[in-house]
VEXNU-408258 format. One record per residue (C-alpha): residue in one letter; x, y, z. Coordinates in Angstrom, 1 decimal. Layout:
REC  r      px      py      pz
REC  a       X       Y       Z
...
//
This chain:
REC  r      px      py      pz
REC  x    -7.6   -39.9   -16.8
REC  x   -10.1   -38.1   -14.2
REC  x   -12.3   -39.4   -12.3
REC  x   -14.9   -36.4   -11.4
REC  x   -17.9   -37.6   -10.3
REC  x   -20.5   -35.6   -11.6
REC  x   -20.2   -33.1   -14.2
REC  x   -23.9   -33.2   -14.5
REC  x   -24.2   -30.5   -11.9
REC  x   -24.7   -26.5   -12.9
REC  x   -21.1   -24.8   -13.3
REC  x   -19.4   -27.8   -13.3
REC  x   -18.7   -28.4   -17.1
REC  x   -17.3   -24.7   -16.7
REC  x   -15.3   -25.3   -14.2
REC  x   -13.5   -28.6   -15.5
REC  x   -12.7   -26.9   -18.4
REC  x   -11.1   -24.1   -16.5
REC  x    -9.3   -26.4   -14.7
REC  x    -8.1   -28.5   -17.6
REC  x    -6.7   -24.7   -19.3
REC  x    -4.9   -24.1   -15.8
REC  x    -3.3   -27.6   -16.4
REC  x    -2.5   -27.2   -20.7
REC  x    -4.3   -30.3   -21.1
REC  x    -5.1   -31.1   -24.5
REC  x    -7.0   -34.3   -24.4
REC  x    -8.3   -35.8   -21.2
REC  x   -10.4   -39.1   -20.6
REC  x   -12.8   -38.8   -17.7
REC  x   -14.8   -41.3   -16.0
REC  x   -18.0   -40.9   -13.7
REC  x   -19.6   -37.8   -15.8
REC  x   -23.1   -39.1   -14.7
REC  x   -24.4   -37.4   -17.9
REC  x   -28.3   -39.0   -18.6
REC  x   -27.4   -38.4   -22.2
REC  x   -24.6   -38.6   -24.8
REC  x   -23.7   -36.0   -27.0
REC  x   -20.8   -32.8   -27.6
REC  x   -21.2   -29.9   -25.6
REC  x   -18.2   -26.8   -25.9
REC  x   -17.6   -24.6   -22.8
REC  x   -14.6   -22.4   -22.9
REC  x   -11.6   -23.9   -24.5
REC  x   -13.1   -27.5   -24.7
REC  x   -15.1   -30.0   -26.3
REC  x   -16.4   -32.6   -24.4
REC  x   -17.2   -36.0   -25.8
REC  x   -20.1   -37.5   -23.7
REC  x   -20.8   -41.1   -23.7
REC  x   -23.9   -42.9   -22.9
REC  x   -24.7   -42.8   -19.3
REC  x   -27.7   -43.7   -16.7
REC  x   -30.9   -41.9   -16.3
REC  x   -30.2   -41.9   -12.9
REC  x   -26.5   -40.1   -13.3
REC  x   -24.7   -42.8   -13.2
REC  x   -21.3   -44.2   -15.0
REC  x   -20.6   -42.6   -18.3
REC  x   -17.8   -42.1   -19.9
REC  x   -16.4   -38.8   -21.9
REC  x   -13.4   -37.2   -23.1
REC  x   -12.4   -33.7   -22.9
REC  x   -10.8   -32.0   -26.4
REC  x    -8.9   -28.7   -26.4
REC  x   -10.2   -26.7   -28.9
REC  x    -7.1   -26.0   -30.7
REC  x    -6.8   -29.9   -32.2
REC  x   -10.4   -30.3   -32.1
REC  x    -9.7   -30.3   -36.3
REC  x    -7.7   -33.6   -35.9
REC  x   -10.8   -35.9   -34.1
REC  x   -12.1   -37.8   -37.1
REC  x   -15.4   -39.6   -35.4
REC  x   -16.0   -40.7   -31.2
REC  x   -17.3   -44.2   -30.4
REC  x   -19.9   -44.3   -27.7
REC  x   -19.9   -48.1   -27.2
REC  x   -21.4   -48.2   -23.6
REC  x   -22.1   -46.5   -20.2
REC  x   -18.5   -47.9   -19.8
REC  x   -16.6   -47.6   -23.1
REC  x   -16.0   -44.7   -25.6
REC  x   -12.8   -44.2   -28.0
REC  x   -11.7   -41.3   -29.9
REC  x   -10.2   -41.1   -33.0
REC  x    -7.5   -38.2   -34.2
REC  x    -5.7   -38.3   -37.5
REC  x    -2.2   -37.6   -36.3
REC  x     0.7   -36.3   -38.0
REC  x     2.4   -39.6   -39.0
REC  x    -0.6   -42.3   -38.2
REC  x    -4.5   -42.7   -37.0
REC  x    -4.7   -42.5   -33.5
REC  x    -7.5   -44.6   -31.3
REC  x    -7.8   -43.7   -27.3
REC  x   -10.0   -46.1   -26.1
REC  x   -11.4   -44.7   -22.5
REC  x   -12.9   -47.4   -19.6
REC  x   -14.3   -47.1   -16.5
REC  x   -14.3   -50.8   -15.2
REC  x   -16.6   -51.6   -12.0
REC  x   -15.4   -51.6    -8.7
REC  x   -13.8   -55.3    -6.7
REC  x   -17.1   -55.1    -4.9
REC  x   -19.6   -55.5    -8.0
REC  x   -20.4   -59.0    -9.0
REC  x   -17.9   -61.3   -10.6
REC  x   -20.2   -61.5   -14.1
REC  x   -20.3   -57.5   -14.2
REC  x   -16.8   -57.5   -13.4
REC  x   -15.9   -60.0   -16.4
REC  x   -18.1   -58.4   -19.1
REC  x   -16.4   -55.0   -18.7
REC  x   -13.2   -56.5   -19.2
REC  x   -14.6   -58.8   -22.1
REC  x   -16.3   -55.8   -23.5
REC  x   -13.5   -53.6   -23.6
REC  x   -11.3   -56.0   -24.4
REC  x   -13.2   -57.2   -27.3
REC  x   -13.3   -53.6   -28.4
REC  x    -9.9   -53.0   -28.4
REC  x    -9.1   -56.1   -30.3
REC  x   -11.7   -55.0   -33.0
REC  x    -9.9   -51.5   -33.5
REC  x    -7.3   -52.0   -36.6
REC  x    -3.5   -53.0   -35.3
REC  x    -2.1   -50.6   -38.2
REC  x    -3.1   -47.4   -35.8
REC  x    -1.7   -46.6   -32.9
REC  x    -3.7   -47.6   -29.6
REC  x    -3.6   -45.8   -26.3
REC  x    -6.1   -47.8   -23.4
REC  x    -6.7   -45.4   -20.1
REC  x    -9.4   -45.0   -18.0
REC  x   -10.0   -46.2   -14.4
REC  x    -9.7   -49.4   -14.0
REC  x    -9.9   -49.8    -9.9
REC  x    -7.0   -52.3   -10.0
REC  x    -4.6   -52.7    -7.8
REC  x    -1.2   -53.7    -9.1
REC  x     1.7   -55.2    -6.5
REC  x     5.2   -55.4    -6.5
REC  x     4.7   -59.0    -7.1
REC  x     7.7   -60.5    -9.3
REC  x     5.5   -61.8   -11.6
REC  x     4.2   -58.6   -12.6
REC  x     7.9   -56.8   -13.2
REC  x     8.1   -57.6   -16.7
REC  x     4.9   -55.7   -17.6
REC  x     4.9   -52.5   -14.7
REC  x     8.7   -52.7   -14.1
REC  x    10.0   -52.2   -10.4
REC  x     7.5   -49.0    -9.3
REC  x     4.0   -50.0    -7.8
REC  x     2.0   -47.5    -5.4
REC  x     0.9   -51.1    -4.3
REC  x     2.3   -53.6    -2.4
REC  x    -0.3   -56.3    -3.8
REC  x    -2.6   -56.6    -6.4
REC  x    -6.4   -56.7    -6.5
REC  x    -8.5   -58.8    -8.6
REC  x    -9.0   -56.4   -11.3
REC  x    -4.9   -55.3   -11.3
REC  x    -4.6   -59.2   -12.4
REC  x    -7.1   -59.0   -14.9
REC  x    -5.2   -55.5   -16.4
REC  x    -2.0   -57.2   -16.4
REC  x    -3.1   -60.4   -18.4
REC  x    -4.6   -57.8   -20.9
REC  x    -1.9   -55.9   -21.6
REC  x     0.7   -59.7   -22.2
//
C-alpha cells in the first residue's frame, strides 16, 4: 500500500515506477492517485491500473503491476473513486486484491459508513473459492486494547483505536 498523493502531476508516474524497481516490487496498491480518469497507462517496468477518480484530482484508487507478471492479471474492477480489485490467475488458485481508500475520522459519519458498506459488500460478492487479499488505507487506528488481541495479536503502533480501527476489526471477525 502507498499512499502518493498525486501521480497526476508530469514525471511523476515515471518516477513511482522507478521507485517501485529500486524496491523489486511486483504489485503495489496505491491510494490518492488524483487521476480525473480511469484507464492503464505503462511507464518503465510497470502497468498501472487507474481507478475512477474526481475531476478535480481527487481520491482514486490504482494498482501498480510489474511488467514481468503483467500475463497473470485476468481483468481489474474499477468499482468506485474508492474501490478497485485485481485479479491474477496464480499458480495453484485465482487470486482477488481488493484495494480501498476509506475517508478520513473527520468526514461525516454516513460517508464514513458507506465506504465500509461498499467495500465490504464488495468483498463479500467476490467468490470464497479464491484467495482474497484486502489492503489499502484505511485511516484506522488500532490499540493495544485486549479486545482486539485475538485479531492483531500483541503489536500495535497504537496505543488506542480510532473509530475506523473498530470498524476494520469487526470486518475482518
Amino acid at each position: 500500500m502507498w499512499n502518493v498523493r498525486s501521480l497526476h502531476r508530469a514525471g511523476s508516474l515515471t518516477t513511482a515506477a522507478r521507485e517501485l524497481a529500486r524496491y523489486k516490487l511486483d504489485l503495489v496498491g496505491v491510494q490518492e492517485v488524483r487521476w480525473d480518469k480511469g484507464g492503464t497507462v505503462r511507464v518503465g517496468d510497470y502497468n498501472f491500473f487507474n481507478g475512477k477518480g474526481y475531476k478535480n484530482h481527487k481520491f482514486g484508487t490504482e494498482f501498480c503491476i510489474q511488467h514481468r507478471i503483467i500475463s497473470a492479471v485476468k481483468t481489474a474492477e474499477f468499482v468506485s473513486n474508492r474501490v478497485l480489485y485485481i485479479v491474477l490467475r496464480g499458480h495453484w488458485c485465482t487470486i482477488i486484491v481488493l484495494n480501498v481508500h476509506a475517508p478520513s475520522q473527520e468526514k461525516s459519519d454516513d460517508s464514513i459508513d458507506s465506504s465500509y458498506e461498499e467495500s465490504e459488500q464488495v468483498f463479500n460478492h467476490l467468490p470464497n473459492y479464491h484467495t482474497k487479499i484486502l489492503l489499502g488505507d484505511f485511516n484506522a487506528k488500532v490499540g493495544r486494547d485486549n479486545i482486539f488481541k485475538l485479531t492483531t495479536g500483541n503489536e500495535s503502533l497504537h496505543q488506542g483505536s480510532n473509530d475506523n480501527g473498530v470498524r476494520i476489526v469487526n470486518s475482518a471477525i
